[in-house]
Each structure stands twice: as structure tokens, then as C-alpha cells.
C-alpha positions in Angstrom: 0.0 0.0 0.0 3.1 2.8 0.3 4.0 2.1 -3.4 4.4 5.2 -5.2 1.9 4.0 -7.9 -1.3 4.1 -5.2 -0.5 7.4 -3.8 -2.7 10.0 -5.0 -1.3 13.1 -7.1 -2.5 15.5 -4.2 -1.1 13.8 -1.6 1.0 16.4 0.3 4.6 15.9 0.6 7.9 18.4 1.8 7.6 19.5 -1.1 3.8 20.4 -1.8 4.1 21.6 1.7 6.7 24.3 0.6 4.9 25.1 -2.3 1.7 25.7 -0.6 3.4 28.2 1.4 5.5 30.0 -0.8 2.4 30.3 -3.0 0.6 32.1 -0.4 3.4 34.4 0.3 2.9 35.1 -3.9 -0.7 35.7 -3.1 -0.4 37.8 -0.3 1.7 39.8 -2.1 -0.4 40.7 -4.6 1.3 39.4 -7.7 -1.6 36.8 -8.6 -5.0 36.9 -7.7 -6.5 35.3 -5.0 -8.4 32.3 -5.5 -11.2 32.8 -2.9 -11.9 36.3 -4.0 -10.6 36.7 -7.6 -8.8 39.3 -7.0 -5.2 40.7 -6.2 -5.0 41.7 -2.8 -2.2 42.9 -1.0 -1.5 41.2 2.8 2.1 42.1 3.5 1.7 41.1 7.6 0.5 37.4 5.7 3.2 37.7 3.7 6.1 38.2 6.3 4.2 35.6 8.1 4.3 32.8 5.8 8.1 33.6 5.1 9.1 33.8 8.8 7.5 30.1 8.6 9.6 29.5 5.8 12.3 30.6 7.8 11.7 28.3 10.7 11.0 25.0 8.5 14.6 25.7 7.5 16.4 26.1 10.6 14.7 23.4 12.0 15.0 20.5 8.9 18.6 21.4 8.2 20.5 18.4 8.3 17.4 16.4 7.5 16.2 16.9 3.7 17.2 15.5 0.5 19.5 17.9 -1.9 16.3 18.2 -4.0 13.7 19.6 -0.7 17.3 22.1 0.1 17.0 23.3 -3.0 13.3 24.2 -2.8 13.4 25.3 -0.3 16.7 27.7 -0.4 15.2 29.2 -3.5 11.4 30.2 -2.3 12.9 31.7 0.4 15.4 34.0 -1.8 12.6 34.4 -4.2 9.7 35.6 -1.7 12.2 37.5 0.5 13.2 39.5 -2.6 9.9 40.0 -3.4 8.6 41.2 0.0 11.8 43.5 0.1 10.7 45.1 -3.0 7.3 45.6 -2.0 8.2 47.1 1.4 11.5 49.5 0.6 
């Protein structure tokens, strides 16, 4: 029953997890629309939130993911910092 085959494509994994969030920092940004209102809207306390969660998941996994969920994760965290620096200077 773990066999890759019968897992479902929306099971959540590290990686879907990290996703998630650094999707919702995109959203609260304001660079795509929401998908509960259908519109852009602008949350930068969300934003910082989601990112400072980022943050943490880092600190506390180092040592403990694959090169792959490192990468992901090392690269929505420079891509969403950038963008909420730009949004905030």
C-alpha cells in the first residue's frame, strides 16, 4: 500500500508543503489573484508571516532533507524575501 503507484497526485509531501506556502506568500503579495476572491490583494503582515514560517522550516529541517527539498526550499525563500523587500523599501 506505500508504493508510489497508489499514492494520489495531491497527496501532500515536503515538497507540496513548501509550495503551498510560498504560494501564499505570492498571493499575499499581490502578484496573482487570490483564489477565494478573484482578486489581487495585498497582505504584507500574511506575507512576512508565511516567510518567517519559511524561515523556521529551514532552521529546524537542516541536516534532514534531500538535496532536492534544500534546494526548494533555499530558493522560495530568496525568491519571496526579494519580493517582499521590494514591495516594502
Amino acid at each position: 500500500m506505500s508504493d508510489k503507484k497508489n499514492q494520489s497526485s495531491s497527496e501532500i509531501n515536503f515538497e507540496t508543503f513548501i509550495l503551498s506556502l510560498g504560494t501564499a506568500v505570492i498571493i499575499s503579495l499581490g502578484e496573482v489573484e487570490n483564489p477565494v476572491s478573484g482578486k489581487k490583494e495585498k497582505n504584507l503582515p500574511s506575507a512576512k508571516q508565511h516567510i518567517d514560517i519559511l524561515e523556521i522550516l529551514s532552521l529546524k529541517t537542516a541536516g534532514n532533507l534531500t538535496a532536492q527539498e534544500k534546494k526548494l526550499l533555499d530558493e522560495i525563500l530568496y525568491e519571496t524575501r526579494l519580493k517582499y523587500i521590494q514591495q516594502t523599501s
